[in-house]
C-alpha positions in Angstrom: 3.3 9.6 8.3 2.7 8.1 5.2 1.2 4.5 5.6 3.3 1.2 5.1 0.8 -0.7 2.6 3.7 -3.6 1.8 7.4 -4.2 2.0 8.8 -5.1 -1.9 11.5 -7.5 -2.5 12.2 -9.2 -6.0 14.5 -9.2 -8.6 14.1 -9.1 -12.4 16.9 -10.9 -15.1 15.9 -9.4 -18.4 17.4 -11.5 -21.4 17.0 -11.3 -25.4 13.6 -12.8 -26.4 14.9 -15.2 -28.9 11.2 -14.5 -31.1 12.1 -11.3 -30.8 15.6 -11.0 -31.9 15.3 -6.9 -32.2 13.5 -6.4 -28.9 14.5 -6.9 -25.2 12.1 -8.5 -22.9 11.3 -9.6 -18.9 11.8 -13.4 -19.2 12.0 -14.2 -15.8 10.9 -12.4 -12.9 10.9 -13.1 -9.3 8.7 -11.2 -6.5 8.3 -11.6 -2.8 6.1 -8.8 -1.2 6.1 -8.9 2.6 3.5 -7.1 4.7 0.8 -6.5 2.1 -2.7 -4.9 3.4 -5.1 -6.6 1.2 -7.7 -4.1 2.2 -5.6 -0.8 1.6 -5.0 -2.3 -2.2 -8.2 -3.9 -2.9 -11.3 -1.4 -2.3 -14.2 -3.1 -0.1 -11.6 -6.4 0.8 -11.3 -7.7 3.9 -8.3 -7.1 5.8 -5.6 -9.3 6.0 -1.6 -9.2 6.1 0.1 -10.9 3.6 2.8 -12.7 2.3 3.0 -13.2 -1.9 5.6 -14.7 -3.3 5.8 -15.2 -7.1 8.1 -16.8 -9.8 6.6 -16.0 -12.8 8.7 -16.6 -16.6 7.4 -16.0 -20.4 6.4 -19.1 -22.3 6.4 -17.7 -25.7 5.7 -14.4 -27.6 2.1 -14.4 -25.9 2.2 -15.9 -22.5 3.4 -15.4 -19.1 3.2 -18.0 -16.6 3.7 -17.9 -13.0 3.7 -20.0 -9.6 2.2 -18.2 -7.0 1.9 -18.9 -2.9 0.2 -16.9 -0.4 0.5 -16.5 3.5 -1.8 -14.6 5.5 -0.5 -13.6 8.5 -4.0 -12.2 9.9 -6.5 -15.2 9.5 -9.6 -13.9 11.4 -13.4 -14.1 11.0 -15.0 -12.8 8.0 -17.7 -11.0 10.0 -15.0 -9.0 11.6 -13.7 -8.2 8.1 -10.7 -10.1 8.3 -9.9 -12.9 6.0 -10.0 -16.9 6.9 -8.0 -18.3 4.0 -4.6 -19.0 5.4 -2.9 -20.1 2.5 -3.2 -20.0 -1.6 -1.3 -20.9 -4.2 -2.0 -21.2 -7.4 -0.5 -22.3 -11.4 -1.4 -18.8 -13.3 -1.4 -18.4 -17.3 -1.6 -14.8 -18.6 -2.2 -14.2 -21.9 -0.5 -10.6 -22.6 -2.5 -9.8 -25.8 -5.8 -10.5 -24.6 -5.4 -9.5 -20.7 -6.6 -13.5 -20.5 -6.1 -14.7 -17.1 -6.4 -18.2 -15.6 -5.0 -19.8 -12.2 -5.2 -23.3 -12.7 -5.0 -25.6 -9.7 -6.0 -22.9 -7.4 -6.2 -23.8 -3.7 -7.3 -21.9 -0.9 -6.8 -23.3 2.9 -8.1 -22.7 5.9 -6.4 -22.8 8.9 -5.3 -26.0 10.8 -7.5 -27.1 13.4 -6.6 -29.8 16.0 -8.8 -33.1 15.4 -10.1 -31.8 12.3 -9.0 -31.9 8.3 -7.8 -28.7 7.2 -10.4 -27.1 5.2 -10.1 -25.6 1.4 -11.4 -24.8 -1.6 -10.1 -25.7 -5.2 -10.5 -25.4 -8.5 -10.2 -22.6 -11.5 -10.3 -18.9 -11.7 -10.8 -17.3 -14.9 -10.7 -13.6 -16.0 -11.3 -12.7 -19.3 -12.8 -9.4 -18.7 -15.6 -11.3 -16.5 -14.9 -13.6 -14.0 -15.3 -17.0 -13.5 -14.8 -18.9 -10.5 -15.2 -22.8 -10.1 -14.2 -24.3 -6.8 -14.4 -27.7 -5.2 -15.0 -27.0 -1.6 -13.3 -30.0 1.2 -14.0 -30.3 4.7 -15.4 -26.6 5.3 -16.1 -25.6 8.8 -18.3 -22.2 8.8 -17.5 -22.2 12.5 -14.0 -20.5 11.0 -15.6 -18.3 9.4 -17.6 -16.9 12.3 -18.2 -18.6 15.4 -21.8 -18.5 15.9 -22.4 -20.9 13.2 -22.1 -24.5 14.2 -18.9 -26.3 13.3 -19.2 -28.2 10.2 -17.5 -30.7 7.6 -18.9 -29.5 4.6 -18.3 -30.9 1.0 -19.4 -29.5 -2.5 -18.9 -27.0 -5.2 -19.5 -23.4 -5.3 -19.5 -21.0 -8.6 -19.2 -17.4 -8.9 -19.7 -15.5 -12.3 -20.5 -11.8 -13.5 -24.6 -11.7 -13.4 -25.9 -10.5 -16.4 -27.0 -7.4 -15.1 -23.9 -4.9 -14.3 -21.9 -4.7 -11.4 -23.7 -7.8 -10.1 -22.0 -11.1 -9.3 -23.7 -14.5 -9.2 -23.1 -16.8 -6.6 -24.4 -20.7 -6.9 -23.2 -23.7 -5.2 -24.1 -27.4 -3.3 -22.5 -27.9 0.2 -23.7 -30.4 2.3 -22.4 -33.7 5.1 -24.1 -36.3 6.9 -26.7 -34.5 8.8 -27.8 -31.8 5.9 -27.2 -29.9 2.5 -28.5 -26.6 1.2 -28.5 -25.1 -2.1 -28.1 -21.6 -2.9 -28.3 -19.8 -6.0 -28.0 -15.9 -5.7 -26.5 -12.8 -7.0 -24.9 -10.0 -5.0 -23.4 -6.5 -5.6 -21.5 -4.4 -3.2 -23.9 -3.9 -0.9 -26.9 -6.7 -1.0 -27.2 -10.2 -1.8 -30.6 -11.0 -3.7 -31.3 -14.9 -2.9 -32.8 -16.4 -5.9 -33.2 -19.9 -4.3 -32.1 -21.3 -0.5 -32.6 -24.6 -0.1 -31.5 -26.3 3.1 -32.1 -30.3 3.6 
């Protein structure tokens, strides 16, 4: 049979657009999608079952802007292809002239550990045709991301942008606690990562 890639819910109250006395227009709209396979929507993602929930509601003639949350019912290691993150949520502006995205205040968490501060990453996301990601990473334990690396603390920043060259990403960031701190600045494509600079103190 045909496979079950997510369950829709939502609801959509269209009213007149006030700068737009001759037009109707979506000024509100409210969407919960239940049982979403990241990796049957996304090509190459990792796998993960989620929950999205989003109240999105037009600021003027040009922008959207919506609250959005995000539960993943799946948290697993990354090396397994599943996804860590167990929660996101995020403030999102969309421009609808220029296809201009941002999600302001964006966190991710990891999930809760006993003894330990929850882990996450936060910061800016920015699409404008390339992307643009700024985080601010707090408390990171790689030992959730797989468990053959040592459980960690870490604290620092992390930046990923489109490389100049096409289809290539670059990824650049400071993480570090007490006992050491590396530095990486790389760039990566589908299928290899090309490590500029690895520094580990």
């Amino acid at each position: 049979g045909a496979a079950n890639f997510a369950e829709i819910k939502g609801s959509v109250l269209t009213q007149i657009a006030l700068f737009r006395p001759d037009h109707n227009s979506v000024q509100q709209l409210n969407i919960k999608l239940d049982n979403l396979h990241l990796d049957k929507w996304v090509d190459n993602a990792p796998k993960a079952r989620l929950q999205v929930n989003i109240q999105a509601k037009q600021q003027d003639s040009q922008h959207f802007s919506a609250k959005l949350s995000v539960h993943n019912q799946t948290v697993g290691f990354i090396h397994h292809l599943d996804l860590p993150i167990a929660e996101a949520s995020s403030d999102v502006l969309w421009n609808i002239h220029s296809n201009r995205l941002l999600f302001n205040q964006t966190v991710f968490s990891f999930a809760k550990q006993a003894n330990r501060p929850t882990g996450k990453l936060s910061g800016t996301i920015l699409f404008d045709g390339l992307l643009n990601i700024d985080l601010k990473a707090e408390a990171i334990n790689l030992a959730q991301l797989a468990p053959t690396l040592l459980p960690s603390a870490l604290n620092g920043r992390l930046q990923l942008k489109h490389a100049p060259q096409a289809k290539r990403y670059q990824l650049t960031g400071e993480l570090g606690q007490a006992a050491y701190h590396f530095r990486l600045d790389s760039e990566f494509d589908q299928h290899t990562l090309y490590a500029k600079q690895l520094i580990l103190q």
